[in-house]
N, C-alpha and C positions, 0 to 999 in steps of 0.2 A: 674402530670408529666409536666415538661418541653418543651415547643412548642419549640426546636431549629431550626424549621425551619423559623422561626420571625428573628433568630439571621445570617444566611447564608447569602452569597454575593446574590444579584438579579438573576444573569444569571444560580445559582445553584439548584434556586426553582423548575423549570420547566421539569429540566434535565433528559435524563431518560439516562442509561449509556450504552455503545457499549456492545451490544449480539454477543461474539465470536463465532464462530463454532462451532456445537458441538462437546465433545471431543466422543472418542471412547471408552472410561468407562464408561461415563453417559450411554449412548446407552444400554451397555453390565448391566448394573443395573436396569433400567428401561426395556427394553425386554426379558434379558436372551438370549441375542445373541452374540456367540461369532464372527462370520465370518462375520467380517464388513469390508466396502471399504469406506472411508472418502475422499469427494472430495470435501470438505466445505469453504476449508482457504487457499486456492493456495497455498499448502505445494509442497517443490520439491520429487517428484515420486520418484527419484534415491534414495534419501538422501542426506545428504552430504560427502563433500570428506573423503578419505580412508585419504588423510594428513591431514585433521582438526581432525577428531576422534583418530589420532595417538598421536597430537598437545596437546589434550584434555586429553588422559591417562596420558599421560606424565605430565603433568601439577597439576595433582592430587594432585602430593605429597608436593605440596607447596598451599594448597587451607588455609593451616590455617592462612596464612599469606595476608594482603590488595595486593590487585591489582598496576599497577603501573598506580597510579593519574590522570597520564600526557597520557597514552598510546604510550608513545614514540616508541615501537616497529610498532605499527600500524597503527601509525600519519606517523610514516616513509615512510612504503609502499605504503598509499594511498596518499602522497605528490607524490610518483612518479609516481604511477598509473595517478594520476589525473594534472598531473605538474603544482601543484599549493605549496606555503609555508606550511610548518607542523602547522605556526599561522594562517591555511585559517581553518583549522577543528576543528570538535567540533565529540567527539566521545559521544554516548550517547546509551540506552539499548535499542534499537528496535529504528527505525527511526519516530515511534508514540511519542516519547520523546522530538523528533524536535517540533514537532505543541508545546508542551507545555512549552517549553523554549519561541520559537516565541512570542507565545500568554502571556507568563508571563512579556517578555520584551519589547515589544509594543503595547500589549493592555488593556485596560480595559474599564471602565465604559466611557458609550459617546465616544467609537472610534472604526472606522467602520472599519470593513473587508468585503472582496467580495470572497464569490466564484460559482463555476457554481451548478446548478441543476444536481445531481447526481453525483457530487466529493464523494471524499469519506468521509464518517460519521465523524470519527474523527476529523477532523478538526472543524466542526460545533461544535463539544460537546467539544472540548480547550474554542474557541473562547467564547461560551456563557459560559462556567466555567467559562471565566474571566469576565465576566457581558460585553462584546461585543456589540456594532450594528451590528449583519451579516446582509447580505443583498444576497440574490441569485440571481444570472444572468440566465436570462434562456438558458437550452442547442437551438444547433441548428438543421435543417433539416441535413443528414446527405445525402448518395448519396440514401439512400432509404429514401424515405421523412416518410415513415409510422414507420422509428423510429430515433426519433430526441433526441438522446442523446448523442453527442458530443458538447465537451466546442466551445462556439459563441465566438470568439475575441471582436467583435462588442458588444455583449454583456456585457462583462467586462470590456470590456474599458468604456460602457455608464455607466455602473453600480459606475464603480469606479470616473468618472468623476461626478459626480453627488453631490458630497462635497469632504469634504479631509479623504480620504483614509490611514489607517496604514501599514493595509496588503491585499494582493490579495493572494488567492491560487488558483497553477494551478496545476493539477494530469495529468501528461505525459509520462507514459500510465496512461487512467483514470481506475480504481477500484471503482464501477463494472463493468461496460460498457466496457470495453477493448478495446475503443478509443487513439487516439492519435492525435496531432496536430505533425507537420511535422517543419525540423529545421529551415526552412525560414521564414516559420508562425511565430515559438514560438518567434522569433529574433526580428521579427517585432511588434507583440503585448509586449515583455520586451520595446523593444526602447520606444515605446508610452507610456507605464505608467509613473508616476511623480518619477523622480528620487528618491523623498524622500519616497518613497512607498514600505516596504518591498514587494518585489516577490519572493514569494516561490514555488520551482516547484521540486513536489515530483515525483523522480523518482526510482521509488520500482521496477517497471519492467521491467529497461530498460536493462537489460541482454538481456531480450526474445528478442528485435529488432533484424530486420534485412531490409536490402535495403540502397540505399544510401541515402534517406531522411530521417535515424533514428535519431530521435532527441537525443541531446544531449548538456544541459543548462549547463552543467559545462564549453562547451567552449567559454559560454558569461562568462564568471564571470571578464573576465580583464575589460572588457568592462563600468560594470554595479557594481557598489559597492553596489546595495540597494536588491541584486539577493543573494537568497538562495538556495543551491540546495541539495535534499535527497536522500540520497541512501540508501538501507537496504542489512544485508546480510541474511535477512530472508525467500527469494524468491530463485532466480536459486543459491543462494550458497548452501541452506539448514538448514540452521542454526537457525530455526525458536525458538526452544529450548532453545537455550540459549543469543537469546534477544541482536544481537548488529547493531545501525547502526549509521551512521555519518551526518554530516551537511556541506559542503563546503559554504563559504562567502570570503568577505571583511573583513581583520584585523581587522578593527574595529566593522564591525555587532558579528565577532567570538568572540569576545572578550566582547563582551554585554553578548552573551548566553550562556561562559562557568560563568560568572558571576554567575548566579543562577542555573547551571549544580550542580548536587548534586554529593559529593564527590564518587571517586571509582566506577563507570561508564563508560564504562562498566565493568562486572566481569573479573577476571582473566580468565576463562576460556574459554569465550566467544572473549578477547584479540587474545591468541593465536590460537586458531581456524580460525579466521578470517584473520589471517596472513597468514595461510597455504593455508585456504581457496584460497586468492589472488595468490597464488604459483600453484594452481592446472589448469592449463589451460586445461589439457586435459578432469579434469571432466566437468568440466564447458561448453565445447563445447559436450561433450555427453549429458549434460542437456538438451542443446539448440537443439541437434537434434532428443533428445527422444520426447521434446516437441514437435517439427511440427511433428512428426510421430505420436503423441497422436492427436495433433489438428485435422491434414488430417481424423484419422480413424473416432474423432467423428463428424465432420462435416459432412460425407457421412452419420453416422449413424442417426443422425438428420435429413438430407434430406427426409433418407427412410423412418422417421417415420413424416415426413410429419412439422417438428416442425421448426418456424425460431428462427434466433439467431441473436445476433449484431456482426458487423463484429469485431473481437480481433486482437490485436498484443500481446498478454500477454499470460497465462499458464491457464487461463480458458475461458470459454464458456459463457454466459447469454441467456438464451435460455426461449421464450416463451412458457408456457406449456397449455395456452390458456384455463385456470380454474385459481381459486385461489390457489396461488403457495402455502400459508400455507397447505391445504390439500394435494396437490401431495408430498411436504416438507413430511410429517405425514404419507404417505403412504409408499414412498420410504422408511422410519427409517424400517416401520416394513419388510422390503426388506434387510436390513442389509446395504443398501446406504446412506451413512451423503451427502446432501449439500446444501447450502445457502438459503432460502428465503430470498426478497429486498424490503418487507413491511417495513422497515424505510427511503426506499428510494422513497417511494410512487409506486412502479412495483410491482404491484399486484400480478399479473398472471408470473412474471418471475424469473426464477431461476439462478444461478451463480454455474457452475460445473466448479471445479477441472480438470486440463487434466490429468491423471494418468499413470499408467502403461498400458501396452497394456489389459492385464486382468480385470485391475480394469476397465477401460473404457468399454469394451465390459460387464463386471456387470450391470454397469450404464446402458448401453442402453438397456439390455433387461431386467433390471427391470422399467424404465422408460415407456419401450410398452405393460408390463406388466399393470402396475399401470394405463395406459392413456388407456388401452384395444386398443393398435394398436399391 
């Protein structure tokens, strides 16, 4: 037989590929359980909007026909949303899409990217698919020193000054950690990287913000022509199913990554949904307050079971379960609870819960004090 792995780019040998959630069929196959509560993949609790699923049937009866290319209906909205040019965006299938434009268009063999310790997976496994030098920054002490995992400015910027840099990625809010850097921070470590350095700054969660220091990179982009920035509508829209999210830049970086953006991207039906989606302001701010009313109940319920957590501004928890998280992981399934182990994140012992409904959350915790015997 053929050894093809002799024939593979470098950065592909090593790779091992992103372990999604699990879903809730595997579960229902492998236990024979049907009443499962899945808090695995920060899915939105609600769903999504009653106008995207309306946006969505509707749309049905034209699915045998391509998408439209360009996504002009949806380039439209989020030019105004975000008041930037309809040539500033790149629409693409989930915002996981972005890392791999990025990474197709500015790196490969012998060029270095930075990111912190504990960003999120995928970016690491773009950059080495493209035979990449990553290099990780170490996180920092955080206001509780016993858990130091927020992105160090100091660190990236040492990291990245340390030769010539392609790309920096910065996760604000970080996944999993549910960290953030603050908008004056984030403004000051953009100004100091080298102009010519792509900065990519994924923001998947920044719905869930709130306060007046919530960051927000799309209002450097006049600024900074070498600035990327990610939004997904897979988080507080809901829309995790059918896969759409975008890229804001500079003319010209946008214009590199629809280069190798692959045709009809996103789907039609994922277009219109996402259009609707942007129209629904009323669900969207029910998301946001289901959410702190999920976060508040289980952070009481973690105190009471005696368990700490990193402090979140996002839609889940990371919480120490002060064992190796794969077994509690394995115990919970047979509890009928899906969620995260962060063994590729080197967090042994901690796990990344879902905030859910108020029901599914009170699941979680008392099959959690079950399984931990508190």
């Amino acid at each position: 037989m053929t050894d093809f792995l002799a024939r593979v780019m470098p950065g592909i040998r090593d790779l091992r590929p992103y372990e999604p959630g699990k879903p809730t069929a595997e579960l229902e196959r492998e236990l024979g359980i049907s009443d499962i509560v899945k808090l695995a993949s920060n899915e939105n609790a609600l769903g999504p909007s009653p106008l995207a699923v309306a946006a969505m049937r509707e749309a049905l009866e034209d699915v045998a026909l391509y998408p439209d290319g360009n996504g002009y209906e949806l380039k439209r909205a989020l030019a105004a949303k975000h008041s930037v040019g309809m040539d500033q965006i790149t629409l693409t299938s989930g915002s996981d899409h972005v890392f791999e434009l990025v990474c197709r268009v500015f790196l490969g063999p012998d060029r270095r990217a930075v990111m912190s310790r504990y960003g999120f997976a995928i970016f690491a496994i773009a950059a080495r698919a493209a035979s990449a030098d990553l290099v990780i920054a170490e996180a920092y002490a955080s206001d509780d020193a016993a858990m130091p995992f927020g992105h160090d400015a100091a660190a990236l910027l040492a990291a990245t000054g340390a030769a010539d840099t392609h790309v920096v990625y910065i996760a604000n809010p970080n996944n999993p950690t549910g960290t953030h850097i603050g908008q004056r921070a984030l403004e000051e470590l953009v100004e100091s990287l080298p102009t010519d350095t792509i900065v990519v700054v994924d923001e998947a969660y920044h719905e869930y913000l709130d306060g007046s220091d919530a960051p927000d990179a799309s209002t450097l982009l006049a600024a900074h022509d070498n600035l990327v920035v990610m939004r997904t509508f897979s988080k507080a829209y809901g829309l995790a199913g059918v896969r759409v999210g975008y890229a804001l830049a500079s003319v010209q970086v946008t214009d590199l990554l629809n280069r190798v953006r692959l045709a009809f991207n996103p789907n039609q039906l994922a277009q219109v949904a996402a259009v609707a989606a942007l129209d629904d302001a009323e669900h969207l701010q029910a998301t946001r307050d289901a959410n702190r009313a999920g976060m508040a109940q289980m952070r009481t319920g973690l105190d009471a079971l005696g368990l700490r957590y990193m402090p979140s501004v996002c839609n889940f928890l990371t919480v120490d379960v002060g064992r190796p998280g794969p077994e509690v992981f394995q115990a919970l399934l047979r509890e009928g609870v899906i969620v995260r182990p962060l063994i590729p994140y080197g967090l042994a012992q901690w796990l990344r819960i879902s905030i859910g409904t108020e029901a599914q959350n009170l699941r979680c915790l008392a099959a959690l004090a079950k399984v931990l015997g508190r």
